[in-house]
Backbone bond lengths (Angstrom), bond angles and torsions (degrees), N, CA, C in turn:
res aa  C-N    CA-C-N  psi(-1)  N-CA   C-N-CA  omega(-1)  CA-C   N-CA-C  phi
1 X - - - 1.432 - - 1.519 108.73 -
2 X 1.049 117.31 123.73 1.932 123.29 -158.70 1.376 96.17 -100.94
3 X 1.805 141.54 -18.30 1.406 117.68 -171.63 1.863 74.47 -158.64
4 X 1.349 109.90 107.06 1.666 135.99 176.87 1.892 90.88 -106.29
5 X 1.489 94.43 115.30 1.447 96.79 151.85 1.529 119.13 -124.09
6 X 1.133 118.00 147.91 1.485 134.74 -170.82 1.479 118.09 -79.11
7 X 1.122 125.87 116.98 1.324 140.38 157.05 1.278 139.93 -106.10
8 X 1.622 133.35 143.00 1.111 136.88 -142.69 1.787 94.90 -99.62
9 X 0.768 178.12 16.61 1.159 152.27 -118.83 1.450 134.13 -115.08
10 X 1.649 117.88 145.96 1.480 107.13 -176.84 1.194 100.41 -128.78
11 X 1.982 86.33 164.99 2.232 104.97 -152.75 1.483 82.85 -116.49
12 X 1.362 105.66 153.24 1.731 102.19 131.03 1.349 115.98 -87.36
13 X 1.357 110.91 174.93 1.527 122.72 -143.70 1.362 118.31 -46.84
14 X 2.278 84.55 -57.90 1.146 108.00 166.60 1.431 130.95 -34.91
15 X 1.443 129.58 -68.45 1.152 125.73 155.66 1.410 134.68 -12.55
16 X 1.657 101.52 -55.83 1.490 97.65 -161.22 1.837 102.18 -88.96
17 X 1.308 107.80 -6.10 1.237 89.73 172.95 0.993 114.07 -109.83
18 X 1.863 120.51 20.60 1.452 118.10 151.00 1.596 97.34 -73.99
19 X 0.909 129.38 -41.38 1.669 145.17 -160.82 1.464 92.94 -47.57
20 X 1.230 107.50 -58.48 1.736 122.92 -158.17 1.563 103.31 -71.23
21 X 1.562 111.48 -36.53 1.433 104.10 178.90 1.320 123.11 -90.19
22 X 1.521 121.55 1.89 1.447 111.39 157.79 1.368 114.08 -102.39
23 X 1.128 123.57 31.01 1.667 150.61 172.09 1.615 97.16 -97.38
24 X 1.135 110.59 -92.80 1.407 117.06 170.29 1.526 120.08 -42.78
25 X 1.222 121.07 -33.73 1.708 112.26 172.07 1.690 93.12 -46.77
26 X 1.225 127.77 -56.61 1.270 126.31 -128.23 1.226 139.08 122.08
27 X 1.449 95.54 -38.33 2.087 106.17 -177.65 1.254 121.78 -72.62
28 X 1.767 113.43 -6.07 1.312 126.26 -179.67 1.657 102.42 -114.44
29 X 1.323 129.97 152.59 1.254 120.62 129.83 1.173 162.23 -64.81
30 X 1.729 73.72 -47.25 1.756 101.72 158.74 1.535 124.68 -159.12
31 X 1.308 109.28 159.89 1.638 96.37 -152.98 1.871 114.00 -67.44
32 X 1.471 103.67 4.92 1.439 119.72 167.32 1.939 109.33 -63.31
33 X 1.299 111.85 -34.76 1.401 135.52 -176.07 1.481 102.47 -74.68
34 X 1.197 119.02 -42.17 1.329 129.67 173.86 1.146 116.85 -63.96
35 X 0.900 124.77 -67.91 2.108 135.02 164.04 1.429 92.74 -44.59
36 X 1.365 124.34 -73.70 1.552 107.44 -157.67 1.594 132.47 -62.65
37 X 2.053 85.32 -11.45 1.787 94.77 174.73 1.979 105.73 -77.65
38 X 1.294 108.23 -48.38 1.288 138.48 174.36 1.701 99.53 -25.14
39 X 1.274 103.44 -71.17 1.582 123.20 171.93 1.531 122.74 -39.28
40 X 1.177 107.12 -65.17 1.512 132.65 136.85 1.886 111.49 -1.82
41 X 1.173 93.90 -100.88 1.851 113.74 167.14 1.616 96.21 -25.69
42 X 1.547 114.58 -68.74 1.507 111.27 -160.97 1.272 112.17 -51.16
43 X 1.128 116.96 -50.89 1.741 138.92 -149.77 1.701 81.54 -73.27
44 X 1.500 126.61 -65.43 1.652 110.63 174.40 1.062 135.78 -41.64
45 X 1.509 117.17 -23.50 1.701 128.13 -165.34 1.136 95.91 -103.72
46 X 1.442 132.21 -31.54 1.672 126.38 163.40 1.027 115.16 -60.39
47 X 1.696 134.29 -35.15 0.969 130.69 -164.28 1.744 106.75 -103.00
48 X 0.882 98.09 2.00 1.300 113.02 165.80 1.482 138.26 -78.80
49 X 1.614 96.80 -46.20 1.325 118.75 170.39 1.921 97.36 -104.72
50 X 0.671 133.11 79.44 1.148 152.71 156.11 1.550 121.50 -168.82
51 X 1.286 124.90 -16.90 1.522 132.67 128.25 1.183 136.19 -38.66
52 X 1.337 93.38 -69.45 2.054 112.85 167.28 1.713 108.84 -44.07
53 X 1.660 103.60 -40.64 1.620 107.25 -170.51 1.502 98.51 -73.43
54 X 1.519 115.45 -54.75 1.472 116.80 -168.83 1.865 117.28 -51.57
55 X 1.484 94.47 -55.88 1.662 114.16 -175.12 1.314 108.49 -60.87
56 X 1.601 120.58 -47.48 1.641 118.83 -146.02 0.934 106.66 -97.80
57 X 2.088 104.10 -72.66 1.107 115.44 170.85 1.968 145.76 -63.63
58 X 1.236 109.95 -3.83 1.494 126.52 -172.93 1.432 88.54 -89.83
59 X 1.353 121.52 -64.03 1.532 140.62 -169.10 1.840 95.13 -30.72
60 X 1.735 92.99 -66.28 1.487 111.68 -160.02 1.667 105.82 -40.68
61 X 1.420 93.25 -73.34 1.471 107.26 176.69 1.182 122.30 -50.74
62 X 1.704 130.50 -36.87 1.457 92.13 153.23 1.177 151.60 -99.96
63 X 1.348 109.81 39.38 1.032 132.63 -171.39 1.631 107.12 -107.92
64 X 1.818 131.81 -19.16 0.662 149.47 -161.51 1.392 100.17 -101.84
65 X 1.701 119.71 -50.33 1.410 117.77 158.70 1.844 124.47 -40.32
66 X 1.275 97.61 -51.24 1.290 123.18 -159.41 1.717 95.27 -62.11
67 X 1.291 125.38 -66.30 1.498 132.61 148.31 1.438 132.08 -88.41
68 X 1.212 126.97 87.74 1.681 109.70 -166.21 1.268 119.44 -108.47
69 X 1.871 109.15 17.04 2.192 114.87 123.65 1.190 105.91 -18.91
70 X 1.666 111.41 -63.11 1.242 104.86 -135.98 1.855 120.22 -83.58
71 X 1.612 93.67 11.32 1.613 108.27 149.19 1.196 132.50 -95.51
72 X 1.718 109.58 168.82 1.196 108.40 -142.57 2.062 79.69 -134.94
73 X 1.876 95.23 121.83 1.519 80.67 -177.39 1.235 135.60 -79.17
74 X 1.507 130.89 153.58 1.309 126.88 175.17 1.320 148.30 -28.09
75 X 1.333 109.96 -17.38 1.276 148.14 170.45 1.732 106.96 -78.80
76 X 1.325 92.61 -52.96 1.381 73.53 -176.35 1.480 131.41 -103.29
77 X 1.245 105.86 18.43 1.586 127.60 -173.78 1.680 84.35 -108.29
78 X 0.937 134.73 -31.23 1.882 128.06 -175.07 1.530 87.03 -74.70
79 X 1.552 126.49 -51.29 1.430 121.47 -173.24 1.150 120.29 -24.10
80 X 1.874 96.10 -68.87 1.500 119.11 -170.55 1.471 105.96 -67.32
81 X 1.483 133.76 -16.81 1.517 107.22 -164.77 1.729 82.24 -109.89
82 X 1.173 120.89 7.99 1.602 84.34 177.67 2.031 95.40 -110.41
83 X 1.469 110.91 -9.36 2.010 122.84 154.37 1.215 91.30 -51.33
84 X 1.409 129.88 -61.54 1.822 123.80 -163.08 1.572 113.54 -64.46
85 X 1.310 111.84 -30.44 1.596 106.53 -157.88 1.375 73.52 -88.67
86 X 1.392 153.52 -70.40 1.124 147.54 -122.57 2.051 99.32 -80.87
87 X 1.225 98.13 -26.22 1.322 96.71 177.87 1.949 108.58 -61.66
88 X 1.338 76.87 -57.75 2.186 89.63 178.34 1.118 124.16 -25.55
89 X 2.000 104.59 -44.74 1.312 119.84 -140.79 1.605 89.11 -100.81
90 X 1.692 131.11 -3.83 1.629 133.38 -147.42 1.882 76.49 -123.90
91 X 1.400 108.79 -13.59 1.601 99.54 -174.38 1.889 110.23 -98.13
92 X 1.274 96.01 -13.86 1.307 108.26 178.22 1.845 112.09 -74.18
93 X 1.294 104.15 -38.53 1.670 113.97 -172.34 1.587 105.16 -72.51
């Protein structure tokens, strides 16, 4: 790591003695490894869901403005998922 800057930071308990036990597993060195994997995870799942928003969801919606036939009303999408769950729940017995 060519430019390490220092931070102060506080856990609750919980945390830090998740912190401490992937230290002690082994998979960490040090709980600096832990934060920076941690960081890691976030920075993917942001960038992740800010994809999903850009690609999927922006697309969707305006496309939904643009024609809004081509929705399907609330009513009847609650219909079908509470026809689906009830089917699940008649397949379970």
């Amino acid at each position: 790591m060519s430019n390490v800057e220092k931070r102060t930071i506080s856990l609750p308990a919980e945390h830090a003695a998740y912190l401490d036990k992937m230290v002690a597993s082994g998979n960490y060195a040090s709980a600096s490894e832990v934060v920076r994997a941690g960081l890691r995870a976030l920075r993917e799942r942001d960038e992740a869901i800010e994809g999903w928003l850009r690609d999927e969801v922006g697309p969707a919606y305006d496309a939904m403005k643009a024609d809004p036939a081509k929705g399907i009303a609330v009513d009847s999408v609650f219909a079908q998922l509470r026809a689906h769950h009830a089917a699940k729940l008649k397949g379970r017995g």
